[in-house]
C-alpha positions, 0 to 999 in steps of 0.5 A, spaced: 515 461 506 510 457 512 506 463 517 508 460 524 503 459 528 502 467 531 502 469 524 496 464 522 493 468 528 494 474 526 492 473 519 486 468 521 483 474 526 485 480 520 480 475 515 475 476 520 475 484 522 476 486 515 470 481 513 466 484 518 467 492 518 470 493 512 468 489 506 467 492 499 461 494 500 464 500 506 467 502 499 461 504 496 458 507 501 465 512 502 465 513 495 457 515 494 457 519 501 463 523 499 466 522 506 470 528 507 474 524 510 475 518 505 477 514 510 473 508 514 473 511 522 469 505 525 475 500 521 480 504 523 478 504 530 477 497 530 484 496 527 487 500 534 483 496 539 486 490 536 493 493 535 494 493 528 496 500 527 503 499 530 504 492 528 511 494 525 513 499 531 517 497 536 515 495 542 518 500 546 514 506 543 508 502 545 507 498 538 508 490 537 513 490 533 510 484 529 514 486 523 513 487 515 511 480 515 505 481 519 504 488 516 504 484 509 498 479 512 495 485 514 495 488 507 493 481 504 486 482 508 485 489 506 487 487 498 481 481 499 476 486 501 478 493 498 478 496 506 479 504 506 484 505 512 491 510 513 494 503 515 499 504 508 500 511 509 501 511 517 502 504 519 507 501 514 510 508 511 511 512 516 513 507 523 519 504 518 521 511 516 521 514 523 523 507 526 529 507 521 531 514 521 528 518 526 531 522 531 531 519 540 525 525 540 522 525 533 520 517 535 519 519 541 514 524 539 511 520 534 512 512 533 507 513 539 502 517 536 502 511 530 501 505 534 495 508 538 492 512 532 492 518 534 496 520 529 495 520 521 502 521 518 503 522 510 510 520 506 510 525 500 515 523 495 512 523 487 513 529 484 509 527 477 504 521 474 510 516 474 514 514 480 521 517 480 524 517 486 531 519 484 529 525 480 526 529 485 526 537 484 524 539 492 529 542 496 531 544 502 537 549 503 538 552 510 532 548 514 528 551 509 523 547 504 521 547 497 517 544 491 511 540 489 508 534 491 502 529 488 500 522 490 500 524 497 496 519 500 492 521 505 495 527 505 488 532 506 488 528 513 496 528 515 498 531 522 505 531 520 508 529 513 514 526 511 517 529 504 523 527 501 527 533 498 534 531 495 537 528 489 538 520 487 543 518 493 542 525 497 534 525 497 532 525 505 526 525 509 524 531 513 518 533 518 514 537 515 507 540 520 502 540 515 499 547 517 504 551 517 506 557 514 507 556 506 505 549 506 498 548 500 494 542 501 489 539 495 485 533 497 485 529 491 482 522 489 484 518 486 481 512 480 480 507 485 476 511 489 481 512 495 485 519 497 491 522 495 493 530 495 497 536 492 502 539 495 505 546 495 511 548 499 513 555 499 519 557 504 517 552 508 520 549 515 522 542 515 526 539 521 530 533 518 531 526 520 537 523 524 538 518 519 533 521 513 537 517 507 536 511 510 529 513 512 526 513 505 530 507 502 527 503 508 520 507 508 520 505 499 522 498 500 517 496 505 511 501 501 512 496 495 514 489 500 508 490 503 503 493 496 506 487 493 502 483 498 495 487 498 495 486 491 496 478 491 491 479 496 487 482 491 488 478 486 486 471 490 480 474 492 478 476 485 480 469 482 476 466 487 470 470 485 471 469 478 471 461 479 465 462 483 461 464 477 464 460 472 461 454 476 453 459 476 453 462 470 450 458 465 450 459 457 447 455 452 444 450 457 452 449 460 456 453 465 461 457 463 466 454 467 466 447 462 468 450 456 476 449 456 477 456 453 476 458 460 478 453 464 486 454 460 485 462 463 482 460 469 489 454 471 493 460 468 491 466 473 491 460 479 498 459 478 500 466 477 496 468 483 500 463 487 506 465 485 504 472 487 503 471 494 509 466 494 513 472 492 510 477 496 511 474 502 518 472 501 519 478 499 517 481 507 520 475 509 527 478 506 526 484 509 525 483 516 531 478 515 535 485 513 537 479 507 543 482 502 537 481 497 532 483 499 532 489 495 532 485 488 526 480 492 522 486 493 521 488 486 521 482 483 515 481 488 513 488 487 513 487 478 509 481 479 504 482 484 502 488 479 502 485 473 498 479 476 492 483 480 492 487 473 490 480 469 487 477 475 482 484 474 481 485 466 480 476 466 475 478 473 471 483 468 471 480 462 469 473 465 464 475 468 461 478 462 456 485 461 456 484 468 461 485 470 462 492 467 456 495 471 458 499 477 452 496 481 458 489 481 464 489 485 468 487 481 470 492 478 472 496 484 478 490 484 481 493 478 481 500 479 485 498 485 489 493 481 491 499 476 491 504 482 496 500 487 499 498 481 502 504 480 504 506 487 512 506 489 513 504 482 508 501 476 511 493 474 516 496 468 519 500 474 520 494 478 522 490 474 528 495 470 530 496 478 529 489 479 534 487 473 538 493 474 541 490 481 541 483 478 547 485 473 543 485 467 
Protein backbone atom coordinates (compact mmCIF):
# COMPACT_ATOMS: atom_id res chain seq x y z
CA UNK A 1 0.00 0.00 0.00
CA UNK A 2 1.36 3.94 -1.02
CA UNK A 3 0.24 6.54 1.73
CA UNK A 4 -1.45 9.08 -0.38
CA UNK A 5 -0.41 12.24 0.07
CA UNK A 6 -2.58 13.24 3.32
CA UNK A 7 -1.34 10.26 4.82
CA UNK A 8 2.22 11.44 4.04
CA UNK A 9 1.29 14.69 5.92
CA UNK A 10 0.11 12.98 8.65
CA UNK A 11 2.59 10.63 9.25
CA UNK A 12 5.38 13.32 8.48
CA UNK A 13 3.96 15.77 11.16
CA UNK A 14 3.09 12.69 13.77
CA UNK A 15 7.22 11.74 13.27
CA UNK A 16 7.92 15.10 14.32
CA UNK A 17 5.41 15.60 17.39
CA UNK A 18 6.62 12.36 18.78
CA UNK A 19 10.10 13.08 18.18
CA UNK A 20 9.59 16.30 19.99
CA UNK A 21 7.48 15.53 23.00
CA UNK A 22 7.60 12.13 23.52
CA UNK A 23 10.72 10.31 23.01
CA UNK A 24 12.14 7.38 25.08
CA UNK A 25 13.68 9.63 27.24
CA UNK A 26 9.56 10.74 28.63
CA UNK A 27 9.53 7.14 29.24
CA UNK A 28 12.33 6.98 31.58
CA UNK A 29 11.42 9.99 33.23
CA UNK A 30 7.45 8.65 34.16
CA UNK A 31 9.06 5.49 35.06
CA UNK A 32 11.73 7.09 37.52
CA UNK A 33 9.07 9.74 38.82
CA UNK A 34 6.54 6.93 39.26
CA UNK A 35 3.61 9.38 37.91
CA UNK A 36 0.64 8.23 39.53
CA UNK A 37 -0.90 8.82 36.49
CA UNK A 38 1.75 7.11 34.06
CA UNK A 39 0.89 8.61 31.37
CA UNK A 40 2.52 11.75 29.54
CA UNK A 41 -0.11 14.80 30.07
CA UNK A 42 2.00 17.30 27.95
CA UNK A 43 2.23 14.48 24.96
CA UNK A 44 -1.35 13.63 25.32
CA UNK A 45 -2.59 17.48 25.22
CA UNK A 46 -0.44 18.17 22.35
CA UNK A 47 -1.96 15.21 20.44
CA UNK A 48 -5.53 17.09 21.05
CA UNK A 49 -4.19 20.61 19.59
CA UNK A 50 -3.47 18.37 16.61
CA UNK A 51 -6.34 16.26 16.45
CA UNK A 52 -5.17 12.91 16.68
CA UNK A 53 -7.27 11.83 19.61
CA UNK A 54 -10.48 11.22 17.24
CA UNK A 55 -8.58 10.35 14.13
CA UNK A 56 -10.92 7.18 13.76
CA UNK A 57 -14.20 9.26 15.08
CA UNK A 58 -16.41 10.48 12.67
CA UNK A 59 -16.66 13.63 11.93
CA UNK A 60 -19.88 14.53 12.89
CA UNK A 61 -19.10 13.48 16.56
CA UNK A 62 -16.24 16.16 16.15
CA UNK A 63 -13.26 13.73 15.17
CA UNK A 64 -11.53 13.38 11.80
CA UNK A 65 -12.64 10.66 11.01
CA UNK A 66 -9.06 9.88 9.43
CA UNK A 67 -9.50 5.86 9.62
CA UNK A 68 -7.19 3.06 10.96
CA UNK A 69 -5.04 3.61 8.39
CA UNK A 70 -4.12 6.94 9.83
CA UNK A 71 -4.69 5.60 13.46
CA UNK A 72 -1.92 2.96 12.52
CA UNK A 73 0.52 5.71 11.20
CA UNK A 74 0.18 7.22 14.29
CA UNK A 75 0.52 4.00 16.26
CA UNK A 76 3.69 3.62 13.76
CA UNK A 77 5.57 6.85 15.41
CA UNK A 78 4.57 5.88 18.99
CA UNK A 79 6.22 2.57 18.51
CA UNK A 80 9.63 4.31 17.04
CA UNK A 81 9.75 6.61 20.24
CA UNK A 82 7.89 4.20 23.01
CA UNK A 83 5.48 7.59 23.49
CA UNK A 84 3.07 7.02 26.67
CA UNK A 85 -0.25 8.01 26.00
CA UNK A 86 -3.99 6.52 26.15
CA UNK A 87 -4.25 7.13 22.30
CA UNK A 88 -4.41 2.94 22.12
CA UNK A 89 -6.99 2.32 25.09
CA UNK A 90 -9.26 5.56 23.99
CA UNK A 91 -8.51 6.72 20.46
CA UNK A 92 -8.37 3.10 18.74
CA UNK A 93 -10.31 0.71 21.04
CA UNK A 94 -13.08 2.81 22.50
CA UNK A 95 -14.08 5.29 19.42
CA UNK A 96 -14.36 1.97 17.15
CA UNK A 97 -16.23 0.18 19.65
CA UNK A 98 -18.67 3.16 20.54
CA UNK A 99 -18.44 4.07 16.43
CA UNK A 100 -19.37 0.44 15.98
CA UNK A 101 -21.98 -0.46 18.31
CA UNK A 102 -22.95 2.46 20.46
CA UNK A 103 -26.28 3.73 20.82
CA UNK A 104 -27.44 7.47 18.90
CA UNK A 105 -26.93 8.56 22.78
CA UNK A 106 -23.98 6.48 24.31
CA UNK A 107 -21.94 8.13 20.81
CA UNK A 108 -23.56 11.22 21.35
CA UNK A 109 -22.37 11.21 24.81
CA UNK A 110 -18.91 9.87 24.43
CA UNK A 111 -17.42 9.88 20.96
CA UNK A 112 -17.29 13.58 21.65
CA UNK A 113 -15.36 13.28 24.87
CA UNK A 114 -12.74 11.11 22.97
CA UNK A 115 -11.96 13.49 20.15
CA UNK A 116 -11.53 16.28 22.46
CA UNK A 117 -9.59 14.47 25.19
CA UNK A 118 -11.65 14.89 27.69
CA UNK A 119 -12.39 11.54 28.42
CA UNK A 120 -9.94 8.47 29.02
CA UNK A 121 -12.24 5.19 27.99
CA UNK A 122 -10.66 1.81 28.90
CA UNK A 123 -11.67 -1.87 27.02
CA UNK A 124 -11.52 -4.59 29.65
CA UNK A 125 -11.71 -7.77 28.11
CA UNK A 126 -8.77 -10.74 29.39
CA UNK A 127 -9.57 -12.31 32.20
CA UNK A 128 -6.31 -14.38 32.78
CA UNK A 129 -2.46 -13.88 31.50
CA UNK A 130 -3.30 -15.32 27.80
CA UNK A 131 -5.73 -13.46 25.56
CA UNK A 132 -9.12 -15.67 25.35
CA UNK A 133 -11.29 -13.59 24.24
CA UNK A 134 -14.00 -16.53 23.37
CA UNK A 135 -14.05 -17.95 27.14
CA UNK A 136 -14.80 -15.24 29.24
CA UNK A 137 -16.41 -15.88 32.58
CA UNK A 138 -17.75 -12.21 33.24
CA UNK A 139 -21.76 -12.16 33.28
CA UNK A 140 -24.32 -10.09 32.95
CA UNK A 141 -27.80 -10.97 33.84
CA UNK A 142 -30.67 -8.48 34.55
CA UNK A 143 -28.54 -5.49 33.71
CA UNK A 144 -26.33 -6.56 36.42
CA UNK A 145 -22.52 -7.07 35.79
CA UNK A 146 -20.18 -9.66 37.31
CA UNK A 147 -16.71 -11.09 37.04
CA UNK A 148 -12.82 -9.95 36.96
CA UNK A 149 -10.60 -8.46 34.71
CA UNK A 150 -6.57 -8.00 34.42
CA UNK A 151 -4.73 -6.27 31.64
CA UNK A 152 -6.93 -3.51 31.43
CA UNK A 153 -4.97 -0.88 30.03
CA UNK A 154 -5.22 2.57 31.68
CA UNK A 155 -7.84 1.12 33.34
CA UNK A 156 -6.88 3.25 36.98
CA UNK A 157 -7.32 6.66 34.74
CA UNK A 158 -10.73 5.39 32.88
CA UNK A 159 -13.92 7.76 33.18
CA UNK A 160 -15.90 4.81 31.59
CA UNK A 161 -15.02 1.31 30.62
CA UNK A 162 -16.26 -0.74 28.41
CA UNK A 163 -16.33 -4.67 29.63
CA UNK A 164 -17.07 -7.71 27.71
CA UNK A 165 -19.25 -10.21 29.22
CA UNK A 166 -20.73 -13.33 27.51
CA UNK A 167 -19.50 -16.34 26.09
CA UNK A 168 -17.73 -17.17 22.24
CA UNK A 169 -20.17 -15.74 19.75
CA UNK A 170 -22.57 -14.06 22.56
CA UNK A 171 -19.71 -11.85 24.27
CA UNK A 172 -20.92 -8.18 24.25
CA UNK A 173 -19.50 -4.86 25.30
CA UNK A 174 -21.43 -3.11 27.97
CA UNK A 175 -21.02 0.67 29.69
CA UNK A 176 -19.53 0.24 32.85
CA UNK A 177 -19.08 3.94 35.10
CA UNK A 178 -15.87 2.99 36.96
CA UNK A 179 -16.85 4.58 40.39
CA UNK A 180 -19.85 3.08 40.63
CA UNK A 181 -20.93 0.83 43.63
CA UNK A 182 -19.10 -2.53 43.31
CA UNK A 183 -16.52 -1.94 40.79
CA UNK A 184 -12.47 -2.46 42.38
CA UNK A 185 -9.86 -1.12 40.41
CA UNK A 186 -6.02 -1.84 41.10
CA UNK A 187 -3.56 -0.05 39.22
CA UNK A 188 -1.24 -2.44 37.69
CA UNK A 189 2.15 -1.89 35.66
CA UNK A 190 3.19 -3.66 33.51
CA UNK A 191 6.86 -5.06 32.08
CA UNK A 192 7.38 -2.21 29.63
CA UNK A 193 6.57 0.05 32.07
CA UNK A 194 3.33 1.06 30.77
CA UNK A 195 -0.24 0.86 32.91
CA UNK A 196 -2.80 -1.64 33.26
CA UNK A 197 -5.33 -2.56 35.89
CA UNK A 198 -7.40 -5.26 37.83
CA UNK A 199 -10.85 -5.13 37.92
CA UNK A 200 -13.55 -6.55 40.19
CA UNK A 201 -17.27 -6.27 39.30
CA UNK A 202 -19.51 -7.35 42.27
CA UNK A 203 -23.14 -6.73 41.43
CA UNK A 204 -22.36 -4.00 39.28
CA UNK A 205 -24.86 -1.78 36.71
CA UNK A 206 -24.05 -1.92 33.16
CA UNK A 207 -25.66 -0.26 30.40
CA UNK A 208 -25.44 -2.23 27.00
CA UNK A 209 -24.48 -1.32 23.46
CA UNK A 210 -26.93 -1.14 20.80
CA UNK A 211 -24.80 -3.38 18.97
CA UNK A 212 -22.29 -4.60 21.70
CA UNK A 213 -21.34 -7.87 19.58
CA UNK A 214 -20.45 -6.07 17.04
CA UNK A 215 -18.57 -3.55 18.95
CA UNK A 216 -16.00 -5.74 20.39
CA UNK A 217 -14.97 -7.90 17.13
CA UNK A 218 -14.43 -4.56 15.49
CA UNK A 219 -12.79 -2.92 18.92
CA UNK A 220 -10.34 -6.30 18.77
CA UNK A 221 -9.79 -6.17 15.28
CA UNK A 222 -8.54 -2.57 14.76
CA UNK A 223 -6.65 -3.06 18.64
CA UNK A 224 -4.51 -5.78 16.63
CA UNK A 225 -4.47 -3.99 13.24
CA UNK A 226 -3.36 -0.81 14.51
CA UNK A 227 -0.40 -2.76 17.39
CA UNK A 228 0.65 -4.69 14.48
CA UNK A 229 1.69 -1.15 13.25
CA UNK A 230 3.46 0.30 16.43
CA UNK A 231 5.28 -2.92 16.71
CA UNK A 232 6.72 -2.77 13.17
CA UNK A 233 7.32 0.96 14.02
CA UNK A 234 9.16 -0.28 16.90
CA UNK A 235 11.05 -2.60 14.95
CA UNK A 236 12.15 -0.21 12.36
CA UNK A 237 13.42 2.19 14.99
CA UNK A 238 15.35 -0.58 16.85
CA UNK A 239 16.90 -1.76 13.32
CA UNK A 240 17.88 1.60 12.57
CA UNK A 241 19.59 1.99 15.91
CA UNK A 242 21.30 -1.16 15.83
CA UNK A 243 22.92 -0.71 12.21
CA UNK A 244 23.88 2.77 13.77
CA UNK A 245 25.99 0.99 15.89
CA UNK A 246 27.42 -1.75 14.07
CA UNK A 247 29.00 0.86 11.63
CA UNK A 248 30.58 2.79 15.24
CA UNK A 249 31.58 0.01 17.21
CA UNK A 250 34.77 -1.13 16.61
CA UNK A 251 36.30 -4.40 17.84
CA UNK A 252 39.56 -5.90 17.08
CA UNK A 253 40.65 -2.83 15.29
CA UNK A 254 37.37 -3.38 12.64
CA UNK A 255 33.76 -2.38 12.97
CA UNK A 256 31.43 -4.77 13.71
CA UNK A 257 29.29 -4.11 11.05
CA UNK A 258 32.10 -5.86 8.72
CA UNK A 259 31.83 -9.07 9.98
CA UNK A 260 29.71 -11.10 7.82
CA UNK A 261 27.94 -12.86 10.68
CA UNK A 262 26.55 -9.89 11.55
CA UNK A 263 25.75 -8.31 8.04
CA UNK A 264 23.65 -11.93 7.39
CA UNK A 265 21.62 -11.15 10.82
CA UNK A 266 21.33 -7.43 9.95
CA UNK A 267 20.08 -8.23 5.92
CA UNK A 268 17.59 -11.03 7.71
CA UNK A 269 15.80 -8.45 10.11
CA UNK A 270 15.91 -5.58 7.31
CA UNK A 271 13.62 -7.89 5.14
CA UNK A 272 11.52 -9.04 7.81
CA UNK A 273 11.14 -5.38 9.19
CA UNK A 274 9.80 -4.46 5.76
CA UNK A 275 7.64 -7.11 5.49
CA UNK A 276 6.18 -6.29 8.87
CA UNK A 277 5.10 -2.62 8.02
CA UNK A 278 4.16 -3.96 4.48
CA UNK A 279 1.39 -6.26 6.43
CA UNK A 280 0.68 -3.85 8.84
CA UNK A 281 -0.38 -1.34 6.72
CA UNK A 282 -2.35 -3.65 4.26
CA UNK A 283 -3.99 -4.99 7.15
CA UNK A 284 -5.60 -1.47 8.19
CA UNK A 285 -5.98 -0.75 4.65
CA UNK A 286 -8.28 -3.79 4.73
CA UNK A 287 -10.04 -2.84 7.54
CA UNK A 288 -10.99 0.56 6.42
CA UNK A 289 -12.12 -1.03 3.03
CA UNK A 290 -14.46 -3.59 5.20
CA UNK A 291 -12.65 -6.08 2.94
CA UNK A 292 -14.05 -9.93 3.31
CA UNK A 293 -10.42 -10.76 4.30
CA UNK A 294 -9.84 -8.49 6.39
CA UNK A 295 -9.85 -10.48 9.51
CA UNK A 296 -7.18 -13.22 8.23
CA UNK A 297 -4.92 -9.86 6.94
CA UNK A 298 -5.03 -8.76 10.45
CA UNK A 299 -3.66 -11.84 12.28
CA UNK A 300 -1.08 -12.49 9.67
CA UNK A 301 -0.18 -8.67 10.26
CA UNK A 302 -0.63 -9.21 14.05
CA UNK A 303 1.59 -12.73 14.38
CA UNK A 304 4.35 -11.12 12.22
CA UNK A 305 4.54 -8.03 13.69
CA UNK A 306 5.07 -9.67 17.17
CA UNK A 307 7.50 -11.95 16.16
CA UNK A 308 9.63 -9.71 14.00
CA UNK A 309 9.70 -6.78 16.86
CA UNK A 310 10.44 -9.44 19.57
CA UNK A 311 13.66 -10.46 17.04
CA UNK A 312 14.21 -7.19 16.06
CA UNK A 313 14.53 -6.48 20.37
CA UNK A 314 16.72 -9.60 21.22
CA UNK A 315 19.25 -9.03 17.92
CA UNK A 316 18.90 -5.11 19.41
CA UNK A 317 20.55 -6.43 22.55
CA UNK A 318 22.76 -8.81 21.97
CA UNK A 319 24.55 -6.74 18.89
CA UNK A 320 24.76 -4.05 21.00
CA UNK A 321 26.85 -6.15 23.49
CA UNK A 322 27.10 -5.84 27.59
CA UNK A 323 25.81 -2.22 26.35
CA UNK A 324 22.92 -3.25 25.69
CA UNK A 325 21.81 -5.15 28.64
CA UNK A 326 22.15 -1.73 30.97
CA UNK A 327 19.27 0.17 32.20
CA UNK A 328 21.00 3.36 31.39
CA UNK A 329 20.49 2.51 27.25
CA UNK A 330 17.36 2.71 25.73
CA UNK A 331 17.61 -0.30 23.86
CA UNK A 332 16.31 -2.39 26.24
CA UNK A 333 13.16 -0.63 26.57
CA UNK A 334 12.31 -1.42 23.14
CA UNK A 335 11.86 -5.20 23.90
CA UNK A 336 10.05 -4.70 26.87
CA UNK A 337 7.61 -3.03 24.62
CA UNK A 338 8.15 -5.89 22.16
CA UNK A 339 7.62 -8.78 24.48
CA UNK A 340 4.69 -6.60 26.13
CA UNK A 341 2.68 -5.20 22.96
CA UNK A 342 3.50 -8.60 21.69
CA UNK A 343 1.09 -10.25 24.11
CA UNK A 344 -1.52 -7.82 23.71
CA UNK A 345 -5.15 -8.91 21.85
CA UNK A 346 -3.40 -12.05 21.42
CA UNK A 347 0.72 -13.22 21.58
CA UNK A 348 1.94 -14.37 17.85
CA UNK A 349 0.75 -18.22 18.07
CA UNK A 350 -2.72 -16.93 18.90
CA UNK A 351 -2.67 -15.04 15.42
CA UNK A 352 -1.41 -17.32 13.76
CA UNK A 353 -3.76 -20.25 14.89
CA UNK A 354 -6.83 -17.51 14.06
CA UNK A 355 -4.90 -16.89 11.15
CA UNK A 356 -4.92 -20.38 9.91
CA UNK A 357 -8.32 -21.20 11.39
CA UNK A 358 -9.93 -18.62 8.84
CA UNK A 359 -7.95 -19.88 6.05
CA UNK A 360 -9.25 -23.55 6.26
CA UNK A 361 -6.21 -25.37 7.61
Amino acid sequence: MKLNDEQQMLQDSVARLMADKGPVSRLRELRDSNNKKGYDEPLWNAMVEAGLTGIVVPEEHGGIGFGLVGAGLVAREIGRNLSVTPFFSTSVLAATALATGGSDEQRQQWLPKIAEGRAIVALAVDEGAKHRPDNLKATVEGGTLNGDKVLVLDGHVADLLLVAAGQGDQAALYLVDPKAEGVSIERTVMADNRNAARISFKNVAAEPMANGTGALQAALRAGRAVLAAELSGLSKEVFERTLGYLKERKQFGRLIGTFQALQHRAAQLSADVAMSEALALQALDACDGNADDADIQVFAAKAKAARVALLAGQEGVQMHGGIGMTDEFDIGFFLKRARAGGETLGDANYCADRFATLGGY
